[in-house]
py3Dmol code that shows the C-alpha trace and the ligand (Angstrom):
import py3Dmol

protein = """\
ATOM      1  CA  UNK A   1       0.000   0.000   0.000  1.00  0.00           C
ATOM      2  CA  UNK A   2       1.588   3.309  -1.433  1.00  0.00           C
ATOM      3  CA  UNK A   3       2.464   5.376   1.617  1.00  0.00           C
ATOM      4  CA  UNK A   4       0.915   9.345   0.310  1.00  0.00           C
ATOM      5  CA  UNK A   5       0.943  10.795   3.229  1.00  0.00           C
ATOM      6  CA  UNK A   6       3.472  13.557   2.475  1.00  0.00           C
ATOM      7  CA  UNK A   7       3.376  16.255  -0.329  1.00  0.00           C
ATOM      8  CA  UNK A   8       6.272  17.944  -1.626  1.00  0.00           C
ATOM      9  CA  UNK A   9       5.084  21.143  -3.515  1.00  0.00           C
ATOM     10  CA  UNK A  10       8.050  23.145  -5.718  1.00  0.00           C
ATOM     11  CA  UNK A  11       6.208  26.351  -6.712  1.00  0.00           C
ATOM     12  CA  UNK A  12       8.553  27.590  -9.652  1.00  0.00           C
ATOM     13  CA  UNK A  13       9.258  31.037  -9.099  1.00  0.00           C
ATOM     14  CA  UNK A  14      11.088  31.696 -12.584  1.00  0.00           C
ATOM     15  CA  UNK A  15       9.895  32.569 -15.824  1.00  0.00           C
ATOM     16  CA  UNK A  16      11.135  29.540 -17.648  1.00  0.00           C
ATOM     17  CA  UNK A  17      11.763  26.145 -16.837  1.00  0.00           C
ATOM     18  CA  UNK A  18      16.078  26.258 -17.695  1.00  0.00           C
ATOM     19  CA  UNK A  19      18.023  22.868 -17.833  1.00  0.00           C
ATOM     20  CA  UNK A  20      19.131  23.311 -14.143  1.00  0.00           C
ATOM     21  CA  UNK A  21      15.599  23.359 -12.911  1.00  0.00           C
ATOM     22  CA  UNK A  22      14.223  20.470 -15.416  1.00  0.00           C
ATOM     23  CA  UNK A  23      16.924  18.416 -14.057  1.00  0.00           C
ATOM     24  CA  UNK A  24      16.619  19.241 -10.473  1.00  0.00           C
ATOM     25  CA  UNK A  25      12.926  18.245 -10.920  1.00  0.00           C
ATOM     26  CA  UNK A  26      13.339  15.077 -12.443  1.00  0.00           C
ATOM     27  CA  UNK A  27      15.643  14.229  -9.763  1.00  0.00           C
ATOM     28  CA  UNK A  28      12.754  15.257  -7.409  1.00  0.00           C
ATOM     29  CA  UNK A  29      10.050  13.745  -9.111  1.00  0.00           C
ATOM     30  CA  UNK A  30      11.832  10.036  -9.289  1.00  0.00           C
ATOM     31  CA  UNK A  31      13.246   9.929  -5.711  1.00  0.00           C
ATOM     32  CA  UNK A  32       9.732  11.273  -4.417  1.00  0.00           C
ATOM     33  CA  UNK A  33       8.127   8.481  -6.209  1.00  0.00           C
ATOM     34  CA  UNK A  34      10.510   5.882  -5.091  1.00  0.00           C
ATOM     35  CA  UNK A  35       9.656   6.730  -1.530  1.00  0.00           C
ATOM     36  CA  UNK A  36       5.944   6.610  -2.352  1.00  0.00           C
ATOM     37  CA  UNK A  37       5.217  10.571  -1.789  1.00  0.00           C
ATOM     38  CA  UNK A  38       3.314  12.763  -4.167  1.00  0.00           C
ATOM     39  CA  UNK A  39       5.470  15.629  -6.120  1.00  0.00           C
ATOM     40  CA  UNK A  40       3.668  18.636  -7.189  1.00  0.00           C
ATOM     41  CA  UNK A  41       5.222  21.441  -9.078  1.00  0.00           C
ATOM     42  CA  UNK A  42       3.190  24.482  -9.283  1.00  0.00           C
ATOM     43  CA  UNK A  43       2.704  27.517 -10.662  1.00  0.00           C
ATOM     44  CA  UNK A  44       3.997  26.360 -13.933  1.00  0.00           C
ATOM     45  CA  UNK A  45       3.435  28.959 -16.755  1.00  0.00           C
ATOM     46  CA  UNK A  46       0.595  27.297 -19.233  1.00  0.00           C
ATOM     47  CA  UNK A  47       2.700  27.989 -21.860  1.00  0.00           C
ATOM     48  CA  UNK A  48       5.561  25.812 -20.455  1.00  0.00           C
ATOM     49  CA  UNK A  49       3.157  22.659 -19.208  1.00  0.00           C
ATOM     50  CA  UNK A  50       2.883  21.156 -22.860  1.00  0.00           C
ATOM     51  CA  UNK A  51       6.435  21.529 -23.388  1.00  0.00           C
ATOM     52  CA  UNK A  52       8.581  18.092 -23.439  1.00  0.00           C
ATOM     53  CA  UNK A  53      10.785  18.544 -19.975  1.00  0.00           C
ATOM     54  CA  UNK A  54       7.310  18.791 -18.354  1.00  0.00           C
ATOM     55  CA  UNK A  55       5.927  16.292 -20.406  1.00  0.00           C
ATOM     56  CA  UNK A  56       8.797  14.351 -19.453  1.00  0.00           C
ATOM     57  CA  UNK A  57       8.259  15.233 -15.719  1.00  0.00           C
ATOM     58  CA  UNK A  58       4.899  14.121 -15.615  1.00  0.00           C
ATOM     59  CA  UNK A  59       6.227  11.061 -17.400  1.00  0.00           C
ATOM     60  CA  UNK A  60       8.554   9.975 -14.307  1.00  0.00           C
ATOM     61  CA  UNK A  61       5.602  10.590 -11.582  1.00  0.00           C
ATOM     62  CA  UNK A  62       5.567  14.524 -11.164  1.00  0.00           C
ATOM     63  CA  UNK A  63       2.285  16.570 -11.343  1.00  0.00           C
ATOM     64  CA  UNK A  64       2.505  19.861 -12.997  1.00  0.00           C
ATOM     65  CA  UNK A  65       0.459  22.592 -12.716  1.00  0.00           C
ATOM     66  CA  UNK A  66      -0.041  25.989 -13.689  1.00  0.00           C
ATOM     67  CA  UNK A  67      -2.285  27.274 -10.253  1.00  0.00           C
ATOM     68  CA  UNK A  68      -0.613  28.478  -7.231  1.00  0.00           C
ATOM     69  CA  UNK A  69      -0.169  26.085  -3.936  1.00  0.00           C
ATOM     70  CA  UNK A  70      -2.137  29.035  -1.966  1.00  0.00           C
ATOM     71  CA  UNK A  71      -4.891  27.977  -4.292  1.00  0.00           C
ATOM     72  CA  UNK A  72      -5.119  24.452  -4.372  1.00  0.00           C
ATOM     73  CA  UNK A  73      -4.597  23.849  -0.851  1.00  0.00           C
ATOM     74  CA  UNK A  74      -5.951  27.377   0.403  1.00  0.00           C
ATOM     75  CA  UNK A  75      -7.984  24.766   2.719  1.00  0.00           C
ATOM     76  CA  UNK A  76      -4.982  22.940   4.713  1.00  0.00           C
ATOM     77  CA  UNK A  77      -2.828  26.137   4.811  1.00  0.00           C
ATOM     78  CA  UNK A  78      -2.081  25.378   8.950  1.00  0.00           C
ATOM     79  CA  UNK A  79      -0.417  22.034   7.420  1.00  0.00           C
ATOM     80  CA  UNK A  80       2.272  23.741   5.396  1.00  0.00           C
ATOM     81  CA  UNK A  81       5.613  23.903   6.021  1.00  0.00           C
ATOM     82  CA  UNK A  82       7.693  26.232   3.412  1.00  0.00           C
ATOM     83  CA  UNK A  83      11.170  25.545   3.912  1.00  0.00           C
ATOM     84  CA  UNK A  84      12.895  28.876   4.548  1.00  0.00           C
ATOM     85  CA  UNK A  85      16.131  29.766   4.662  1.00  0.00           C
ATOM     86  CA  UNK A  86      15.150  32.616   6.810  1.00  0.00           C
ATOM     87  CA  UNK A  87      13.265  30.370   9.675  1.00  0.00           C
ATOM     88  CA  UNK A  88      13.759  31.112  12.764  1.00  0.00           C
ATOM     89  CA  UNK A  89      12.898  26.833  13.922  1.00  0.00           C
ATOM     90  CA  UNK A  90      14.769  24.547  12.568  1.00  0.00           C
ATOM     91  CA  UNK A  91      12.899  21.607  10.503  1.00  0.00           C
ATOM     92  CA  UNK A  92      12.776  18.268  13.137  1.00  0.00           C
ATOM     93  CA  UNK A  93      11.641  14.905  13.109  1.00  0.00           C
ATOM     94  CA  UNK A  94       8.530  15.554  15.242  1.00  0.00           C
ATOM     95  CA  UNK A  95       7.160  18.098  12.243  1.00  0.00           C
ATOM     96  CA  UNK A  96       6.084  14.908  10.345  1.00  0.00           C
ATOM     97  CA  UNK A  97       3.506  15.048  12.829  1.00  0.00           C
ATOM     98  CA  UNK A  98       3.048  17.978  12.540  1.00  0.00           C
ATOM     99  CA  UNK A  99       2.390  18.742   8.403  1.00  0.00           C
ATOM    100  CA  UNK A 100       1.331  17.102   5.598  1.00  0.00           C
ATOM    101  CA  UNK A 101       2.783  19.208   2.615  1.00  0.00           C
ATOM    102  CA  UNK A 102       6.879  20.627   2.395  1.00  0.00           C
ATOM    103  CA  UNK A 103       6.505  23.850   0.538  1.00  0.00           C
ATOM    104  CA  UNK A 104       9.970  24.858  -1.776  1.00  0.00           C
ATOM    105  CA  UNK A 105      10.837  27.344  -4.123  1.00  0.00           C
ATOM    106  CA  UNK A 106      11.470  26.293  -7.276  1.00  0.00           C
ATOM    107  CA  UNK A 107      14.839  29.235  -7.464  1.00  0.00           C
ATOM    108  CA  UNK A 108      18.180  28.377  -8.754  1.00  0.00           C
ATOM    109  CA  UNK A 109      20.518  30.009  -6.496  1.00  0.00           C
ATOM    110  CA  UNK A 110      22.380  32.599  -5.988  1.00  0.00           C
ATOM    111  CA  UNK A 111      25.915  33.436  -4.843  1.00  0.00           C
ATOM    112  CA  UNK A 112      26.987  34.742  -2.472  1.00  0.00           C
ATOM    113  CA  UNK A 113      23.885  32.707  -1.286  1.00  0.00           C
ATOM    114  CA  UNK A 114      22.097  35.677   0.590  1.00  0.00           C
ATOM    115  CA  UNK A 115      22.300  37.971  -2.185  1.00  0.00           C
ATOM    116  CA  UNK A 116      18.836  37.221  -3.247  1.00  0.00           C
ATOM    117  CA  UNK A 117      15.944  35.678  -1.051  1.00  0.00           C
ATOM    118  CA  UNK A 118      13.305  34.964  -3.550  1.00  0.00           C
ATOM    119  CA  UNK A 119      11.912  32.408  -1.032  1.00  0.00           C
ATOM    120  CA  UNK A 120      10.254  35.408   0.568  1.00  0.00           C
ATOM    121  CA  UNK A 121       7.571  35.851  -2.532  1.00  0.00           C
ATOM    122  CA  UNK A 122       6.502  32.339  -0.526  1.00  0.00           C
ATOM    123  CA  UNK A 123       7.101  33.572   3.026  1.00  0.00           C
ATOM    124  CA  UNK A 124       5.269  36.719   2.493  1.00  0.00           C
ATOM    125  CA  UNK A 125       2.099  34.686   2.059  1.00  0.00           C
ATOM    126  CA  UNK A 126       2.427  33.670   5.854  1.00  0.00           C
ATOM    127  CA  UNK A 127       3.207  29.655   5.344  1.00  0.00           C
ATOM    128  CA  UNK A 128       4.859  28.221   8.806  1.00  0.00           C
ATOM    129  CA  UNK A 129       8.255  28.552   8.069  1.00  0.00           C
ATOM    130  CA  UNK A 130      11.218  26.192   9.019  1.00  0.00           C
ATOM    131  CA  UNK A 131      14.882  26.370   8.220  1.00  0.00           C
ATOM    132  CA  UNK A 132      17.725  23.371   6.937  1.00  0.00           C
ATOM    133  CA  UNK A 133      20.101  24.539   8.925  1.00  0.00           C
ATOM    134  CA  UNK A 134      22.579  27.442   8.022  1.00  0.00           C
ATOM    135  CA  UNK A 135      23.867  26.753   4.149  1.00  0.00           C
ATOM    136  CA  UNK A 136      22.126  27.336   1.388  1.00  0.00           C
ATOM    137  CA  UNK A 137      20.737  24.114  -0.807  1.00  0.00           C
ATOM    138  CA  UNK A 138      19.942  23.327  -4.173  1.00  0.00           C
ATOM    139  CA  UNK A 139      15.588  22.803  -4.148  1.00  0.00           C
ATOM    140  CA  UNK A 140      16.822  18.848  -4.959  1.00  0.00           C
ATOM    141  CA  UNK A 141      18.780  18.813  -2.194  1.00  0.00           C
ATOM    142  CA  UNK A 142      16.447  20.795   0.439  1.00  0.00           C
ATOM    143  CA  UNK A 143      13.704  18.501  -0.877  1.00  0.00           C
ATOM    144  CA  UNK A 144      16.391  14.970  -0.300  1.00  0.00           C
ATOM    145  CA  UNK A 145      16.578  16.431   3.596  1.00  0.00           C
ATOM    146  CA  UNK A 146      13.619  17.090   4.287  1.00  0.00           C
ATOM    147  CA  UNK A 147      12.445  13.676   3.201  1.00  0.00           C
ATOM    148  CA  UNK A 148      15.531  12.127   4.895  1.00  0.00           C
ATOM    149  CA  UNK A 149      14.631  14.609   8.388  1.00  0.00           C
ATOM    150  CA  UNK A 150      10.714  13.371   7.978  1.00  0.00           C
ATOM    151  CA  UNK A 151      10.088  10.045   6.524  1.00  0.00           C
ATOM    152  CA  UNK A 152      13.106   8.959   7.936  1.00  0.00           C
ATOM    153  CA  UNK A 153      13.109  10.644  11.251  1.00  0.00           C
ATOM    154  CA  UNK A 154      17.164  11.243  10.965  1.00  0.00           C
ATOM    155  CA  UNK A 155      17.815  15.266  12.884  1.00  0.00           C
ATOM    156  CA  UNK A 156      19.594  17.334  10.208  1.00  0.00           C
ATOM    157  CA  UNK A 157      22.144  17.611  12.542  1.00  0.00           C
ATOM    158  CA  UNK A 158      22.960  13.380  11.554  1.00  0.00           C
ATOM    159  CA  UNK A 159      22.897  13.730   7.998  1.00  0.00           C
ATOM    160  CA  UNK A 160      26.129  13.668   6.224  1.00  0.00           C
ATOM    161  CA  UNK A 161      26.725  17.233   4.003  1.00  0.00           C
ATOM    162  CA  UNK A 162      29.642  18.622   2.022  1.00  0.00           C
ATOM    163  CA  UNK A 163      30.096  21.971   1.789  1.00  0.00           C
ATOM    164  CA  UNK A 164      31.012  24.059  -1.597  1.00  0.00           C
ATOM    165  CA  UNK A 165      32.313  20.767  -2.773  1.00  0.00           C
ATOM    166  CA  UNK A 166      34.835  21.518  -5.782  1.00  0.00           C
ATOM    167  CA  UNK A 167      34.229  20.008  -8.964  1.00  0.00           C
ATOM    168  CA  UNK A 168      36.426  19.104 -11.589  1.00  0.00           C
ATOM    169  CA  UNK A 169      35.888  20.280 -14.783  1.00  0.00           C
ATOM    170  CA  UNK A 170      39.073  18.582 -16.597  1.00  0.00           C
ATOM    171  CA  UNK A 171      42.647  18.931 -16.158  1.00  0.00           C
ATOM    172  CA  UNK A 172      42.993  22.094 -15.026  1.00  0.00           C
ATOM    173  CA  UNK A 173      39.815  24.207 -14.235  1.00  0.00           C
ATOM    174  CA  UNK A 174      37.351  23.206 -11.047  1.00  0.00           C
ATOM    175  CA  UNK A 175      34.571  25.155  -9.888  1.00  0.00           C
ATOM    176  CA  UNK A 176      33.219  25.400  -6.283  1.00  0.00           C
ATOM    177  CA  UNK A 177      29.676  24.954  -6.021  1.00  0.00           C
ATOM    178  CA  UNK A 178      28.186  27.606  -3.478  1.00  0.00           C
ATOM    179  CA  UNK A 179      25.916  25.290  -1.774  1.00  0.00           C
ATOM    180  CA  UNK A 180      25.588  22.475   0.781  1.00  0.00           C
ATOM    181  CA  UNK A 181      24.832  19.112  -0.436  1.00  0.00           C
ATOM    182  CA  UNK A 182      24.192  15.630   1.323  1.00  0.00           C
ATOM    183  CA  UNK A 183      27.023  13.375   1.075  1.00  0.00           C
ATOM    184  CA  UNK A 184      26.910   9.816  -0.307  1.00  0.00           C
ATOM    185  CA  UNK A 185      28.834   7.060   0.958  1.00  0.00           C
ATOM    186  CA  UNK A 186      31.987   8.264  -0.414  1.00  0.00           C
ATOM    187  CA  UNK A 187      31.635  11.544   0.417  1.00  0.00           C
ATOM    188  CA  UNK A 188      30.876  12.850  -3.017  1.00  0.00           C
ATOM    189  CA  UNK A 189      28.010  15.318  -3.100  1.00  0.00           C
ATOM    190  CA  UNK A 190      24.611  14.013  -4.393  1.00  0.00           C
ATOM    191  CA  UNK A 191      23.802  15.689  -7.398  1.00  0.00           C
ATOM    192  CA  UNK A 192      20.963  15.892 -10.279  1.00  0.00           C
ATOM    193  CA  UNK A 193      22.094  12.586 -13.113  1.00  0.00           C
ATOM    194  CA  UNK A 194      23.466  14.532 -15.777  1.00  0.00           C
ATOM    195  CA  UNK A 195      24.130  17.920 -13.917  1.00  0.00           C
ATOM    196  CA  UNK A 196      27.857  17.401 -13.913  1.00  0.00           C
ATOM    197  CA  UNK A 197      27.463  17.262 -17.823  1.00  0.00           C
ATOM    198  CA  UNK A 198      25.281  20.477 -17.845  1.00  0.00           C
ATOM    199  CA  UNK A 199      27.802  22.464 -15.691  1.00  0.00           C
ATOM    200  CA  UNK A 200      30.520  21.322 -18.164  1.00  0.00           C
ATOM    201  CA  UNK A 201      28.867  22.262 -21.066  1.00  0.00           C
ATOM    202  CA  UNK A 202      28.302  25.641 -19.565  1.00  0.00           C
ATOM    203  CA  UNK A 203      32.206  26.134 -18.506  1.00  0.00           C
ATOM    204  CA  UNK A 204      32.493  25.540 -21.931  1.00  0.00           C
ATOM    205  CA  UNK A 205      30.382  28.085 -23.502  1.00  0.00           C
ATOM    206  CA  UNK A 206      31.041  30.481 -20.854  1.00  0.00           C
ATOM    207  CA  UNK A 207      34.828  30.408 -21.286  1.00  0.00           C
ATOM    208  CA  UNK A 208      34.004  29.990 -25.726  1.00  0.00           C
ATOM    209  CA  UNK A 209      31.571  33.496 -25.190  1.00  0.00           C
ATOM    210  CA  UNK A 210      35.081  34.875 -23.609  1.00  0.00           C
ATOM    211  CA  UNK A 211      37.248  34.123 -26.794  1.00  0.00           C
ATOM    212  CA  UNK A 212      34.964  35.726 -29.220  1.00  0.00           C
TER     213      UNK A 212
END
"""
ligand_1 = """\
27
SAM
N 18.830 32.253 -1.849
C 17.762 31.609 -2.512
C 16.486 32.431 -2.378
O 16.309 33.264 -3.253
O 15.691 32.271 -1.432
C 17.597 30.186 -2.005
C 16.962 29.391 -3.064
S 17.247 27.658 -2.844
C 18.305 27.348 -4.202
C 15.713 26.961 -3.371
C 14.762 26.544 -2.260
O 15.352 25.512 -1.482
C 14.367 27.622 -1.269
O 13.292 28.418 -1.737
C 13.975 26.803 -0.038
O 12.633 26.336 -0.139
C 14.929 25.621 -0.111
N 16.147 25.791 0.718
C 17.433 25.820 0.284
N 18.276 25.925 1.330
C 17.510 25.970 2.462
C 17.797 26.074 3.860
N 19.036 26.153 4.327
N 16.736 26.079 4.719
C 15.460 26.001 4.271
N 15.145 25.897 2.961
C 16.148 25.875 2.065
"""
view = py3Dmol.view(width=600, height=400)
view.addModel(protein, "pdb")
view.setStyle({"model": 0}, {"cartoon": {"style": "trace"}})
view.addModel(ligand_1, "xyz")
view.setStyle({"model": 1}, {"stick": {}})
view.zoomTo()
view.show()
């Protein structure tokens, strides 16, 4: 029997739907429905919902949609937790008792990582906020700890992170990444499948756009 207890909303906040963000979703989308949970993204420009990432999301479990989560659920608001950067109470294993639906914006981030709090367009519309500790996250990876903090009752103090973890782009150029990721068993961050790939490809047109 499919556990649905939990909802995890992503209510895009950008214009478009960019490579970063399809893949991010998709990574959302299949780990959500590997642990049985529904995935909504939300506020999804019409425009964008026929287009083939979404199609594709819908394809690996996700539910798109071009209303707003205030909308939708406007009648279990007091069950909403929007993960905030900004909270002032930290998310914890007794909140699963507490909500039913994990709230995220769907913003790629920013850095320096408090240059830009776009999570407030969310916050201003007075969700029960709570916070993932100190270091800004990727929405894949806020959405991976909160479903490791709730359905698996681990404190985010337990999990394993790394921090700005460097990646290699070939022989000589890395990149730091300005966020916090969890750690897999060797230490390596948990990323999107193909999102090494994407931030090659966009080294290489960034430092190509340079020559020119
Ligand atoms: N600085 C960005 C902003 O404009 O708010 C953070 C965006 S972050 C890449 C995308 C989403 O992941 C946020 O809207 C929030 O829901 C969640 N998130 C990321 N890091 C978090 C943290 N440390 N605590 C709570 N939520 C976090």
């Amino acid at each position: 029997m499919p556990n649905l207890t939990y909802t995890f909303v992503v209510e895009h906040l950008d214009p478009e739907v960019g490579p970063w963000s399809a893949l991010e979703y998709k990574t959302i989308a299949k780990e959500s429905k590997q642990q049985n949970c529904r995935f909504i993204l939300s506020s999804v420009p019409p425009s964008l919902l026929e287009t083939q990432d979404l199609k594709h999301l819908q394809s690996v479990g996700a539910e798109a949609r071009s209303d707003s989560v205030e909308a939708y659920f406007a009648s279990k608001k007091e069950k909403i937790c929007l993960l905030d950067p900004a909270a002032e109470q930290e998310l914890d294993p007794s909140d699963a008792a507490v909500f039913d639906v994990f709230l995220f914006g769907g913003i790629l981030g920013d850095d320096p990582p408090r240059a830009l709090d776009r999570t407030s367009e969310l916050r201003k519309k007075g969700f029960t906020g709570r916070r993932l500790g100190p270091k800004q996250m990727t929405t894949d990876t806020a959405v991976r700890v909160t479903r490791i903090v709730i359905l698996d009752q681990i404190p985010l103090a337990k999990i394993p992170y790394t921090d700005f973890p460097e990646l290699k782009l070939d022989e000589h150029e890395s990149t730091e990444m300005p966020f916090r990721y969890v750690a897999d068993q060797s230490g390596k961050p948990i990323m999107p499948e193909g999102m090494i790939e994407l931030i090659k490809a966009d080294a290489d047109k960034a430092f190509d756009d340079l020559e020119l």
